[in-house]
N, C-alpha and C positions, 0 to 999 in steps of 0.2 A: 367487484373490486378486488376479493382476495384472490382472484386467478390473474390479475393483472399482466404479473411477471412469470407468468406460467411458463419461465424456459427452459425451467431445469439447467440451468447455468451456475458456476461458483460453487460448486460442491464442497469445496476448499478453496480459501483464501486464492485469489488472483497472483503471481509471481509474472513480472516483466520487467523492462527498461523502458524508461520513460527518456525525453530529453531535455523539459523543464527542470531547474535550477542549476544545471552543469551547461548546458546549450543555450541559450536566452535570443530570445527576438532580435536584439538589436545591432546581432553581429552579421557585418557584410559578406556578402558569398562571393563577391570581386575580390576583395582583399583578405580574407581569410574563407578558402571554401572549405576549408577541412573541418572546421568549427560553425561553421551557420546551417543555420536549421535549411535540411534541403535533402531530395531523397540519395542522395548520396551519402550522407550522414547515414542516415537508416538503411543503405542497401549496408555497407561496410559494418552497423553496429549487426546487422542481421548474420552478416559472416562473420563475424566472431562470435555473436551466441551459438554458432550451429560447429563452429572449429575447436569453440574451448573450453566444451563442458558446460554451458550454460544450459542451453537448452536442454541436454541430460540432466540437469541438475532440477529442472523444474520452471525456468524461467521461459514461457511461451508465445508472448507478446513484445512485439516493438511497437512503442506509443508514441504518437502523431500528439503535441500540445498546442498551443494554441499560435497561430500566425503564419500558418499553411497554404489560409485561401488567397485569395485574389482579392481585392478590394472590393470586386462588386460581384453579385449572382448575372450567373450567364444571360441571354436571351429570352429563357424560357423558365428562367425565375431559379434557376440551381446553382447550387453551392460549385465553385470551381476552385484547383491549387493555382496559386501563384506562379504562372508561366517561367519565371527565373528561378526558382527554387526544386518546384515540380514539374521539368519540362515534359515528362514521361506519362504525367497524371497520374493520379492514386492507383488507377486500376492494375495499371502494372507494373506500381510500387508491391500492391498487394499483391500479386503472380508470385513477383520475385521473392519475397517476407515467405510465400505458404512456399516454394518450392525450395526453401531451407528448413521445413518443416515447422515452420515460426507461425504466428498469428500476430495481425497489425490492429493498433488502436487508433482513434483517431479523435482529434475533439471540435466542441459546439457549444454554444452559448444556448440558456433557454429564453434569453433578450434579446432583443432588437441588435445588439452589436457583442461582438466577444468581450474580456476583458482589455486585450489589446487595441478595439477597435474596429475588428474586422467582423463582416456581417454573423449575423445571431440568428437563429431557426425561427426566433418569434414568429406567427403565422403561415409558417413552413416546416410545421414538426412533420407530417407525411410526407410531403416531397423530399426533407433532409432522409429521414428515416430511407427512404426509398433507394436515395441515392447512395447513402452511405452500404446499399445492402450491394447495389447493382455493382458497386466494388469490389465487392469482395471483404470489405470492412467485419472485423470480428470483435470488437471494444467500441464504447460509445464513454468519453467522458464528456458529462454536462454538464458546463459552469453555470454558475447565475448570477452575472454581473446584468447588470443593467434592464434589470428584468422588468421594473415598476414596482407594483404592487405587491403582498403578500401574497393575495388572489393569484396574481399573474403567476408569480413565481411556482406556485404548488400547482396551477393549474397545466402550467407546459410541462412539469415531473411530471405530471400524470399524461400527458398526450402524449408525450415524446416515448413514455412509457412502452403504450397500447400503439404509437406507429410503429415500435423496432419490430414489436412478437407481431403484426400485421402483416408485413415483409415475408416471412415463413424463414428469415437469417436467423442463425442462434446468433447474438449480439449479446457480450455483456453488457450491461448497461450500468456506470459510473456516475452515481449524483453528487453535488452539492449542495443537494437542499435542506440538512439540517445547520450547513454553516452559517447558511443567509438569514436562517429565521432566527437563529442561536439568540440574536442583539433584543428581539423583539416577545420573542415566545418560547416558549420549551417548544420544541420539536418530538410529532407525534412519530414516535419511531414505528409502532404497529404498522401504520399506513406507511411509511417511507418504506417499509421492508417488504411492503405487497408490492412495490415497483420499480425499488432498485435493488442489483448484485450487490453495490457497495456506496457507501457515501463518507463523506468527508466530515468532521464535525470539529475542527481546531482551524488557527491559522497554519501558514505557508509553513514548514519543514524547510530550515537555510542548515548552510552548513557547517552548522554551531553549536557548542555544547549549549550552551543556552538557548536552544531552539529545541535539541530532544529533549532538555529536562523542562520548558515550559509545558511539552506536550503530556511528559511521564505525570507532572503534578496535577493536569487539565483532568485527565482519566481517570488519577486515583478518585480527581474530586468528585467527577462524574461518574464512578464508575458504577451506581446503586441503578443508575435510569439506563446507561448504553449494555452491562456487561448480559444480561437477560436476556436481549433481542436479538444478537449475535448468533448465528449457525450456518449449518449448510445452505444457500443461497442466498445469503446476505450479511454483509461485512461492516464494522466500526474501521473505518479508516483514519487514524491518526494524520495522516497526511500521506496522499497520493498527489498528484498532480498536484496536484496541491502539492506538488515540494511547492507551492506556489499557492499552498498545500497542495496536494493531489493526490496519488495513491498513493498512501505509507510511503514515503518515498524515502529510501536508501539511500546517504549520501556517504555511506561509506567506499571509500579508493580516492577519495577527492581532498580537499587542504585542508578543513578547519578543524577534524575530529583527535583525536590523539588514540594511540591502539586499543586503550582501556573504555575509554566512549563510544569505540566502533564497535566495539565486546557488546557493550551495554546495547547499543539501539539493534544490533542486530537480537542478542536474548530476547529484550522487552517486546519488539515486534513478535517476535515467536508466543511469547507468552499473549500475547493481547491479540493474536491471532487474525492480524493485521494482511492486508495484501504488503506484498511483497514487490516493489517498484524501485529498480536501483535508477540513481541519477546520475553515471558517473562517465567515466568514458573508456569504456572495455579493451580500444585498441594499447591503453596506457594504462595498463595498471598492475599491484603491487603482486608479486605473489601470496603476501599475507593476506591483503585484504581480499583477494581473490580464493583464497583455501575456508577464509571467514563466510564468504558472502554463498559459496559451495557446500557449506557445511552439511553433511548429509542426513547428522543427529540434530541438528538446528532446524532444519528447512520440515524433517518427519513431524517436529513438535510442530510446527508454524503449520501444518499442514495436517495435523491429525483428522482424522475422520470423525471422532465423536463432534468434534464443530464446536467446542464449548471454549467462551473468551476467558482470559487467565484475568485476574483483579487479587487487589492487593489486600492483605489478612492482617497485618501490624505495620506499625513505624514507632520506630525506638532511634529520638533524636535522629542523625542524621542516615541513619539504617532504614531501609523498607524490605519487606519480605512479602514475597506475590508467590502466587501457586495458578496452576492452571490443570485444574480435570482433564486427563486423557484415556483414550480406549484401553481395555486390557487393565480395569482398575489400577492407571500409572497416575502419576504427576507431575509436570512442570514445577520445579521454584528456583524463582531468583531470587538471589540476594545482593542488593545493589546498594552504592555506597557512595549518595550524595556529595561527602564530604570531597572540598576541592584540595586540601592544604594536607600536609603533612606526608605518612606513608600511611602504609597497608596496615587496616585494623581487622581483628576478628570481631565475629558477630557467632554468640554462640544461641541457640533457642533449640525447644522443644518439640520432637515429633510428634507431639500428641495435637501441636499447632496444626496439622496440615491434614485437610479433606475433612475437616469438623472429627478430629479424633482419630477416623480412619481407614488413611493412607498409609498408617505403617501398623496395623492392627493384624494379628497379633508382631510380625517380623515383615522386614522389607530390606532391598539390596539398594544402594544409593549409588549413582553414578554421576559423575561429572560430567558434564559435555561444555562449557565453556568458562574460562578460555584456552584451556585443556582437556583433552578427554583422559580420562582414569575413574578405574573402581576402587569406589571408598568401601567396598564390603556392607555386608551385613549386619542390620541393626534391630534392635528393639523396638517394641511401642514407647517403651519409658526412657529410650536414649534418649541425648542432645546432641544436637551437632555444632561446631563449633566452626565457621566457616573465614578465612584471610581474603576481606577484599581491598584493592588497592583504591585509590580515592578514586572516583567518577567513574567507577569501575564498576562489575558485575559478575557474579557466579551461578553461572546458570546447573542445575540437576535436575536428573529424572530419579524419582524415589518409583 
């Protein structure tokens, strides 16, 4: 069982565009095809990650969510697309995605039906496996709607597991299996991490402040049981696909975040060493949020190689102070600032707070990186730093 997920996949957090919570199932491709899920959606989001610095930036998947297939498995028992949406089929959906240098995701249910309704792998984890490989498919996310059982549910994680690395495809492979058990049991993250790249463990990621600070509080609460398990080949996903939750999903570029919130969830995902899943829609969007979501000092944290997830070290009233270990004895800290009313407060605390003593032992150079970059110079073990953040705001450093 520990070689499960033997693929050597996810060395670093996942970084893609999803098109759950900005694209939604329900919109018609008659009367709006520019917006309905369809591979033109994704040939067009694929030319723009490969035109505008995305794909340089780190972001290498376009993710296929749920409402793709056909209503029924073909004649011979396989997953097919939706002839109106996918007239081309996956497979040279997939062509087109790898010959912009891209890699495509795709998703599946480990029930009987998706969440939307549309057929589920249940007793077709090999043949999906199979088919999703004969694509060309390089992402597998797997929901677990409708699964039955507890049994059922852990049991198709684990097949579905052992049919992707079957295949001989490198496939990441995307769970939800500690969200479904969350209601019922703690979730054995040892075992979920011998067989998935990454899983989801909160609800859906909307595009709300009250949607990233649910998650931010969910973590800190959790953070004694998830922050440990976390590393190179397997991820705590605050929400991916889960914008529905789904992979960490990004909703920054989109309407409901304000600049100071989109500061915050893109740091905090950095720090929480979150995949990386924007939901937005790339042919329209800001140059802010776009220079934000590029960030090349941001994206290095989010993506460091030592693998290690960032968790939070105090809360003082409406202040939190998170750090995150990084290679090159560095660190990540954020200081974030719940508070919704008023203006910009400082939050001043001690170096001696950060890496149990030391991260600034005996001196250390501090730099900002969001939501500006600037060198605040050099400090002592016994300095304080004294930090302005604006409400629902964030200031991310590397000491």
């Amino acid at each position: 069982a520990a070689l499960a997920l033997d693929n050597g996949l996810a060395r670093t957090p996942p970084m893609g565009w999803l098109h759950w919570e900005r694209f939604l199932c329900g919109i018609d491709c008659t009367t709006d095809p520019r917006r309905c899920v369809s591979e033109w959606l994704f040939m067009e989001m694929a030319d723009v990650m490969a035109a505008d610095g995305w794909r340089d930036a780190g972001y290498e998947f376009v993710c296929i969510d749920d409402c793709w297939m056909a209503p029924t498995r073909d004649e011979h028992g396989r997953l097919q697309a939706d002839p109106e949406r996918f007239p081309s089929g996956i497979r040279k959906l997939a062509n087109y995605v790898h010959s912009k240098g891209l890699k495509l995701g795709i998703y599946s249910d480990v029930g009987n039906k998706t969440c939307a309704g549309f057929p589920g792998s249940y007793n077709h984890y090999d043949l999906d496996a199979q088919t999703f490989a004969s694509w060309g498919v390089d992402l597998l996310k797997f929901d677990g709607c409708n699964s039955g059982t507890l049994e059922l549910l852990a049991e198709g994680y684990r097949r579905m597991s052992l049919a992707l690395n079957k295949t001989g495809r490198s496939i990441v492979y995307s769970c939800e299996w500690p969200f479904y058990l969350r209601p019922v049991q703690q979730p054995n993250y040892t075992e979920i991490k011998q067989y998935c790249n990454h899983w989801r463990n909160f609800f859906d990621v909307y595009d709300s402040w009250s949607s990233i600070k649910s998650i931010l509080d969910w973590t800190a609460l959790h953070q004694d049981s998830i922050v440990k398990i976390a590393g190179p080949g397997g991820w705590n996903d605050p929400d991916m696909a889960s914008i529905f939750v789904f992979l960490s999903q990004l909703v920054i570029g989109n309407f409901g975040l304000s600049w100071d919130q989109a500061v915050t969830q893109m740091a905090m995902w950095a720090i929480m060493a979150a995949p990386l899943f924007m939901s937005n829609d790339l042919r329209h969007i800001s140059p802010e949020a776009k220079w934000l979501l590029q960030n090349k000092e941001v994206i290095a944290i989010n993506q460091d190689p030592l693998g290690k997830q960032g968790y939070q070290i105090t809360k003082d009233k409406n202040f939190e102070l998170w750090e995150r270990p990084l290679s090159g004895q560095a660190y990540a800290v954020a200081v974030l600032n719940q508070q919704e009313i008023g203006g910009p407060r400082n939050f001043t605390f001690s170096l001696t707070f950060l890496g149990n003593g030391l991260a600034c032992n005996p001196v250390c150079s501090v730099q900002q990186i969001l939501p500006a970059s600037r060198d605040w110079g050099i400090y002592s073990w016994v300095s304080s730093l004294s930090v302005e953040v604006n409400p629902t705001g964030t200031v991310l450093l590397k000491v």
